[in-house]
C-alpha positions, 0 to 999 in steps of 0.5 A, a space after each residue: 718698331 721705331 729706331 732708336 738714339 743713344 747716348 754713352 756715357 763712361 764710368 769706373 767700376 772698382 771690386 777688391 775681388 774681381 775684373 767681372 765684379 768691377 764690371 757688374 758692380 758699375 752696371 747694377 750702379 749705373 742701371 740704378 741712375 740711368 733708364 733703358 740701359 742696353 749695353 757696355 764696352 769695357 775700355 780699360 782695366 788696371 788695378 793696384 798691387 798691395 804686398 805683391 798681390 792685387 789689392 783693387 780691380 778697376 775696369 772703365 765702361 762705356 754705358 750705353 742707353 736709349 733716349 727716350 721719345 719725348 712725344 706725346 
């Protein structure tokens, strides 16, 4: 088995019903674009407050994925 390289990059999940939505809303997103997509870190959460309550959850992750080999 070879090693592999990543690469990361950072996106902003957004849910109006949770902080876990947010974050797999971002990866079923983020899995549709980029290939061999094998991690996350979840580097901020916020949100917005509507009528003293949470209106909107939003949660910045950190998408990790494998380059792939280029090789013949």
């Amino acid at each position: 088995m070879a090693d592999n390289t990543y690469s990361k990059t950072e996106i902003v999940g957004s849910s109006a019903e949770s902080v876990d939505e947010a974050i797999r809303g971002a990866i079923r997103r983020a899995s549709t674009t980029l290939r061999q997509v094998e991690w996350f870190e979840v580097t901020e959460i916020r949100g917005h407050v509507q009528d003293g309550e949470v209106g909107h959850f939003q949660v910045t992750l950190k998408i990790g994925f494998a380059l792939e080999d280029t090789k013949p």
